[in-house]
N, C-alpha and C positions, 0 to 999 in steps of 0.2 A: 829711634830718634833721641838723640842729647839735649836737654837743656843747657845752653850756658850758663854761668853762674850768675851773671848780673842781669839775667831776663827779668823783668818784672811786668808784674800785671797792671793795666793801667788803672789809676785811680776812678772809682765809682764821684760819679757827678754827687753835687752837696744831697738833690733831692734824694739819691741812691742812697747815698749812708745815713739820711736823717730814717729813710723806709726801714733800714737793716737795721740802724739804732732802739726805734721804737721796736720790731719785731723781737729783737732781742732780749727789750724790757719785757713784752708781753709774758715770753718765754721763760725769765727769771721768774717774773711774779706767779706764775703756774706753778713753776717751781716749788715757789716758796707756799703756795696757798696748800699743795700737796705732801707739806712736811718737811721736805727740804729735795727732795729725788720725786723722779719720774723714772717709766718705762723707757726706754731709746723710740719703741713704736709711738709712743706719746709726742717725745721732743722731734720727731721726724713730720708724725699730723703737725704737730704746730709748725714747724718751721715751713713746710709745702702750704700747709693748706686753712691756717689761721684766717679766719675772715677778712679781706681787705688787708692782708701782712703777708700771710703765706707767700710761697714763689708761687705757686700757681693758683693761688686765691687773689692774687692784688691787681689783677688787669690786668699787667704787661704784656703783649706779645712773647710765649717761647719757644717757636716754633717756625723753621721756617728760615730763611736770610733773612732777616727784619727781628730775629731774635738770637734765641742763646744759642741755638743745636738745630741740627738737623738728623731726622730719620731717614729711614729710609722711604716710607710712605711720603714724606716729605719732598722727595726728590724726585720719583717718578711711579707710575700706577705699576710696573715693573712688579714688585714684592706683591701686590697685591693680588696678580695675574698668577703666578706660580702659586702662593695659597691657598689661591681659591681653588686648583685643580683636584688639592688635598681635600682641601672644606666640602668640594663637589662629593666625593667618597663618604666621606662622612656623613653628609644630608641624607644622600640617596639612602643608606644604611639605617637612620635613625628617622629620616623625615624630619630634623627636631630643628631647631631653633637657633640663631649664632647668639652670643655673649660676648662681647668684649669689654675687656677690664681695664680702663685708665684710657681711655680710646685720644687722648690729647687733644690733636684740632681736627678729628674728624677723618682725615683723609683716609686712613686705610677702611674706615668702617663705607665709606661711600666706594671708593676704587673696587673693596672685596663685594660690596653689594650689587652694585654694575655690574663687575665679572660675574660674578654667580648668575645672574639674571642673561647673561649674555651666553651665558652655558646651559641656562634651561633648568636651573634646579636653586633657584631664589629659594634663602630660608622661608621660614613659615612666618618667622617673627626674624629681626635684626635687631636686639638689646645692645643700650650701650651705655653703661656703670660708671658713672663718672662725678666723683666728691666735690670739683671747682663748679662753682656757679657759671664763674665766667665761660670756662672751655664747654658746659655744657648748653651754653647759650651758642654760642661757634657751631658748637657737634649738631645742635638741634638746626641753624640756620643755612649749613650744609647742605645736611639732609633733607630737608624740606624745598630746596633749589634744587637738589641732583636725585633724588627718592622720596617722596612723602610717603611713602607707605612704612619705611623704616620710623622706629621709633627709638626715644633717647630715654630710658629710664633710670630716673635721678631716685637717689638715696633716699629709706626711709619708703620705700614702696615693696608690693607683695607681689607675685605672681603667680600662677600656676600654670604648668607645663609639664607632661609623659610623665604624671604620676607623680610628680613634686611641687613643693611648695617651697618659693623661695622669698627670703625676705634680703631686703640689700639695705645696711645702714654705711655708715663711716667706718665702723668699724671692721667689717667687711661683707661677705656676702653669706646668710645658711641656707643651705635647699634640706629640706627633710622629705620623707616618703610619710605613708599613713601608718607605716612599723615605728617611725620616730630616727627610722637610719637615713644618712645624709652626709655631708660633710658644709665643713667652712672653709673660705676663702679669705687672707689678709694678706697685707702688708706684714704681719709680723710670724703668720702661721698659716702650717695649712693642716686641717686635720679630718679625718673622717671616723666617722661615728658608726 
């Protein structure tokens, strides 16, 4: 597909650019409190998920017609039906637990939980990792109409699970064993130990 030359994006409403103006300052001034530079992983947490600023810290709807994007969980239980036939394999093999990371508004983590359950081999636990407040209040209000057995675990909480110990902050997620080996999970890295 072509762009024409003279497409343009249409202007953000005044409330929109006064949100993106302040976020922006928020951003400088970290900046600046930080010496003069940040990490990119740093200027990306603030831009998303800045308290009340962030794109998915500030309340707005982004998911969905009624927002910015659509997935594909978004559009129909579809993607989550074929996954799950894989996730089934996998459960059966480990018994163990599902985790999902940045799970949005919910949808695949409920669609993949139904299917599994509709195939007889429901995780044991349904974790779902999620840094916005607000999406974790969505994900939690989902789940609690469509599974209450599923649970939403917010950052900043420990678990233990088949011989690991995992802790989940903002920064991202570390599972370690009782050897001290493990790996981490970011946005900026991934590494195992």
């Amino acid at each position: 597909m072509t762009l024409a030359a003279d497409t343009v994006l249409p202007a953000p409403s005044a409330d929109a650019a006064a949100h993106s103006r302040e976020l922006a300052e928020h951003i400088a001034g970290a900046i600046l409190d930080a010496g003069g530079w940040i990490p990119f992983a740093r200027y990306l947490e603030l831009a998303l998920y800045a308290p009340g600023l962030g794109y998915y810290a500030a309340g707005a709807r982004k998911f969905g017609a009624e927002g910015d994007f659509v997935t594909a969980p978004e559009i129909s239980p579809l993607f989550a039906r074929c996954l799950a036939m894989q996730a089934k394999q996998v459960l059966e093999a480990t018994g163990g637990d599902v985790l999902e990371l940045g799970p949005g508004s919910g949808g695949l983590a409920a669609d993949l939980y139904g299917e599994l359950e509709a195939l007889g081999a429901p995780p044991r636990n349904y974790f779902l990792l999620e840094v916005s407040p607000d999406l974790r209040e969505r994900q939690q209000s989902l789940l609690a109409e469509r599974h209450p057995r599923a649970r939403v675990l917010a950052y900043g909480r420990t678990w233990k699970a088949g011989g690991f110990t995992c802790v989940s902050r903002a920064s991202g997620l570390t599972c370690t064993n009782k050897g001290g080996h493990g790996w981490l999970l970011s946005r900026a890295l991934t590494r195992v130990f």
